[in-house]
C-alpha positions in Angstrom: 108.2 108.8 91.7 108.8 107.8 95.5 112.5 108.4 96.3 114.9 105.9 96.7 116.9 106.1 100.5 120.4 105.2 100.1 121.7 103.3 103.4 124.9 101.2 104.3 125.1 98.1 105.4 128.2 98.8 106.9 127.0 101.6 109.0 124.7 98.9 110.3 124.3 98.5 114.3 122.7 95.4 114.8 121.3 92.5 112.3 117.1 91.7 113.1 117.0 88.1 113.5 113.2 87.9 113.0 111.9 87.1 109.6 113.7 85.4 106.4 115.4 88.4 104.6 118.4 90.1 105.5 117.5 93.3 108.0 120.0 95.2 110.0 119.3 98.2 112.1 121.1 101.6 111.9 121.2 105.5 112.8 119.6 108.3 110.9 120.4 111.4 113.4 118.1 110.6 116.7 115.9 108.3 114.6 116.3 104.0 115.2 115.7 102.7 111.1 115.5 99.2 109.7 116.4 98.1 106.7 114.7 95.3 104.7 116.2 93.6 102.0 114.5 92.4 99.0 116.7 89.8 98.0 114.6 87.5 95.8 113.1 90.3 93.5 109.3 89.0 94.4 108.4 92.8 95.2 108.0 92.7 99.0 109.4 96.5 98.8 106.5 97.8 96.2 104.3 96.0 98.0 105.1 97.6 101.5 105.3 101.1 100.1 102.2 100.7 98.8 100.4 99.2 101.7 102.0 101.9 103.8 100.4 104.9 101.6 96.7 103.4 101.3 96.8 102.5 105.0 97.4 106.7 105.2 94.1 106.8 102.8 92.2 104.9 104.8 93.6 106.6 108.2 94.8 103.6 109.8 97.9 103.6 112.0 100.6 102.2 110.5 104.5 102.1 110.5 105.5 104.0 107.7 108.1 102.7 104.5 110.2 104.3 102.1 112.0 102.4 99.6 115.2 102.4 99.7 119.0 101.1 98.4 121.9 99.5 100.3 124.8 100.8 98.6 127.0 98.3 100.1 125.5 95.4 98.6 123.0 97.1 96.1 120.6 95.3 97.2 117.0 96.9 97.0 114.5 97.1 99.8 112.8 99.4 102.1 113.1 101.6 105.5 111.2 102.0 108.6 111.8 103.8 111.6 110.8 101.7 114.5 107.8 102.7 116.3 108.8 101.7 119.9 111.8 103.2 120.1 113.9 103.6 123.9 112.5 103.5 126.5 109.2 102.5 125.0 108.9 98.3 123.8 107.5 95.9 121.1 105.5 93.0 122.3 104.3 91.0 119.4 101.5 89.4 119.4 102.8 85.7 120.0 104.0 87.1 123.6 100.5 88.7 124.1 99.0 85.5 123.6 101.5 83.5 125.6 100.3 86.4 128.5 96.9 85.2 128.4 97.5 81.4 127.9 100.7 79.5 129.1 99.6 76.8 126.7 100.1 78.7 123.4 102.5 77.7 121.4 104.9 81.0 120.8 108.4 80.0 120.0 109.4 82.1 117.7 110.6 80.3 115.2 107.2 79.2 114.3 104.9 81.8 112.7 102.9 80.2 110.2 99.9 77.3 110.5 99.6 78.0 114.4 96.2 76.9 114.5 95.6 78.6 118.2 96.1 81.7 116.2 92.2 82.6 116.1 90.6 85.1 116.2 88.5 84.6 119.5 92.3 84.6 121.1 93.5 87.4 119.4 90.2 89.7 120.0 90.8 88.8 124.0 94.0 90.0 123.8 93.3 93.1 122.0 90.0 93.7 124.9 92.8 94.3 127.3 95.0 96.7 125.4 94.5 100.5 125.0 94.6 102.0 121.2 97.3 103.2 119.5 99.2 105.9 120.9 97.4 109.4 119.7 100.3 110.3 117.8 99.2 107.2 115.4 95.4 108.1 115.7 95.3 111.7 114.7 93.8 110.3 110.8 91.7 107.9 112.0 88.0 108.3 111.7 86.1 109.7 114.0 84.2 106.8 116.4 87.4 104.6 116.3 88.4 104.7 120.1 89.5 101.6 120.8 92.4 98.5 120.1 89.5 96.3 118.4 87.9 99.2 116.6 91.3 99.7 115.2 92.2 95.7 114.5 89.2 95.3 112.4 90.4 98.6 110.0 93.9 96.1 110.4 91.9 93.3 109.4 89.6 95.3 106.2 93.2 96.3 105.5 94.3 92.8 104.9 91.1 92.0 103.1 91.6 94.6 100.6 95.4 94.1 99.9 95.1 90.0 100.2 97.6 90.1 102.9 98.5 86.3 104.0 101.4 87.4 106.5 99.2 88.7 109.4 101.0 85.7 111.5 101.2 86.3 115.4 104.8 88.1 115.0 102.9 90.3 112.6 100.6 92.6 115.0 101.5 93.4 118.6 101.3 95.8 121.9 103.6 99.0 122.6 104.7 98.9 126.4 104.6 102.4 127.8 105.7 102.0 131.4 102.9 100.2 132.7 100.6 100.2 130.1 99.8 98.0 126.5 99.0 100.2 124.1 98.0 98.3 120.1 100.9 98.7 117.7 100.4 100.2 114.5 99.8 98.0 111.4 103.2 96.8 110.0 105.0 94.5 107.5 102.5 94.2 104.7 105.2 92.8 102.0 103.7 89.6 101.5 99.9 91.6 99.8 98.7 92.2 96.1 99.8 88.9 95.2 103.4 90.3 94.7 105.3 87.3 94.1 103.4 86.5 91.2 105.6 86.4 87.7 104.2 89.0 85.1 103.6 86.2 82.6 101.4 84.7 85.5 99.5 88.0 85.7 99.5 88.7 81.9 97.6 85.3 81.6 95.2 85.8 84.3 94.0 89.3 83.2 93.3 87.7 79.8 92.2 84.3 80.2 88.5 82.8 79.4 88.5 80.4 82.2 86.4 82.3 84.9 88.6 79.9 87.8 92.1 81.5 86.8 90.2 85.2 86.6 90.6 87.9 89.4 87.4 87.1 90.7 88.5 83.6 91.5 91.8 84.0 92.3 91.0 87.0 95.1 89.3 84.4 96.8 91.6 82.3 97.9 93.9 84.7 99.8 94.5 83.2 103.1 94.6 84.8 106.4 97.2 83.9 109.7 93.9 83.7 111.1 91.9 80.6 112.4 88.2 80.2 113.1 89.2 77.6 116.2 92.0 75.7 116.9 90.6 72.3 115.0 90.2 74.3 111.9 93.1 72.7 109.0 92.6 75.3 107.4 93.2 78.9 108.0 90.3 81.8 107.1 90.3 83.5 104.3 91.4 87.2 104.8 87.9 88.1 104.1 86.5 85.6 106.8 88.8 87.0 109.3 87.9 90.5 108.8 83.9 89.5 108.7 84.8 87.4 112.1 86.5 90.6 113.3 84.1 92.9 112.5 81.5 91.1 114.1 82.9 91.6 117.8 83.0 95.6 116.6 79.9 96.7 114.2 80.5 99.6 114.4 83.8 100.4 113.9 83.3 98.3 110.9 80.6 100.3 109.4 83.1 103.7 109.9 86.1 101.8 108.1 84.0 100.6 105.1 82.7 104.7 105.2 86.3 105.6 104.4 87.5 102.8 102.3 84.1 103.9 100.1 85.7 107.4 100.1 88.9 106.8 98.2 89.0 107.7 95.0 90.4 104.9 92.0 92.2 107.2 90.7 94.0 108.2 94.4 94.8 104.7 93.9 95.8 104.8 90.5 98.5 107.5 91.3 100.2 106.0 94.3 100.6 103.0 91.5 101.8 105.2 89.5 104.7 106.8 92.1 106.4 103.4 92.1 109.6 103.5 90.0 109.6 101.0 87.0 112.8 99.3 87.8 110.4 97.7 90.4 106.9 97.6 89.2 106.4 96.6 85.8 103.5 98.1 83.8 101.7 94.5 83.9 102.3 94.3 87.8 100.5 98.2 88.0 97.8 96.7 85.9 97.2 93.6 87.5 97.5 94.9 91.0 95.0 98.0 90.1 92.9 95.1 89.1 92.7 93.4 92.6 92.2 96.4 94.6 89.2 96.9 92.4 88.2 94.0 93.5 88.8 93.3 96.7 87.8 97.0 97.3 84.5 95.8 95.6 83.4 92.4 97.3 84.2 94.4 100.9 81.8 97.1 100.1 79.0 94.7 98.3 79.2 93.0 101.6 80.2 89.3 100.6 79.7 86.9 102.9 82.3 84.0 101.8 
């Protein structure tokens, strides 16, 4: 089973204003941590630890979780050490695109249905940053050398896990003196569909009616992505990685290489690791079931 990391609230520094759910910062010996509350029981913390461990399958840089207990208020959640710490910084990507165009709207209190958020501006952002520092490269594939080669493996990521929370606050830039270098892939709590009720799941992975089946309900996964900024609607998260992948063949081709490598039953056992009190044996089922298939419309190459 994964371990459970016992923090204080009390011992807190500092509370994290961004985001809806209780977050406070604290020491662990030289190391900066946050703490992220799941207060609503909707499984943001599964959801994150898993996201963390098949971004290590696939090789992709990314912040890593554990999950984790406040004993203060008992309230569950997870831990991350910040990947920018002193004297480094964290632009997010509503400042990056602010940088490039005065007339974006990046007020930080709006993250969601920000229509300029496309992926046109975002892939002109990411042409002027460096990749990840080589600390958070030294699993990726070989051939991935650059921010956009590295934002589309972000962006098959998302496909794969139907993550609808890749908002502009949701990817950024480390400073390094002078220099932008791409952040690692973080905050992945709102994938596999985790907020579904297990009677809601239970019903799905039974039913007849071929529109409430996984197939159909995969589908509709949105994206924080939009194809222009006249577009109601955002993408789907398998649009935006198609759109993505597009401005960087390549890359793309070397990403779906190593997603094609992972074993289901790799998957299977980092399901498996998650202790029951949070994932339920229907939730492990059902989310097994989409990362089948997800994992299998990527590969097969769908085109909507």
């Amino acid at each position: 089973m994964y371990p459970v990391i016992s923090v204080n609230s009390r011992c807190g520094e500092s509370l994290e204003p961004l985001g809806a759910k209780r977050k406070f910062w604290y020491r662990d010996g030289r190391r900066r941590m946050l703490f992220k509350a799941e207060e609503r029981g909707t499984g943001e913390d599964w959801a994150e630890r898993i996201a963390c461990e098949l971004c290590a399958l696939l090789g992709l840089p990314h912040v890593h979780y554990e999950l984790a207990l406040d004993v203060h208020s008992q309230w569950p959640g997870v831990i991350c050490e910040t990947c920018a710490p002193p004297p480094m910084a964290l632009a997010l990507g509503n400042q990056l695109l602010l940088a490039r165009d005065p007339h974006y709207p990046a007020d930080d209190a709006r993250k969601y249905k920000v229509r300029e958020h496309t992926v046109d501006a975002v892939a002109a952002v990411l042409q002027t940053l460096r990749p990840p520092p080589v600390q958070w490269l030294s699993a990726a594939p070989s051939g991935i050398v650059s921010a956009i080669d590295v934002f589309v493996g972000c962006a098959m990521l998302d496909a794969w896990i139907a993550n609808q929370d890749r908002h502009h606050q949701n990817w950024g830039a480390i400073r390094i003196e002078d220099a932008l270098y791409l952040a690692p892939t973080f905050d992945h709590g709102a994938s596999m569909a985790r907020n579904l009720s297990d009677d809601e799941r239970s019903e799905r992975m039974t039913t007849r009616d071929s529109n409430r089946k996984m197939p159909a309900f995969v589908r509709r996964a949105r994206s924080g992505f939009y194809a222009t900024a006249a577009d109601a609607k955002s993408m789907t998260t398998l649009q935006a990685y198609l759109a993505f992948s597009h401005r960087a063949s390549t890359a793309a081709t070397i990403w779906l290489e190593r997603l094609e490598r992972i074993d289901g039953a790799a998957v299977d056992q980092l399901l498996e690791q998650v202790p029951p009190q949070r994932m339920s044996n229907i939730c492990r089922s059902f989310t097994k079931e989409l990362l089948i298939e997800n994992r299998e419309r990527l590969l097969a190459g769908e085109s909507v």
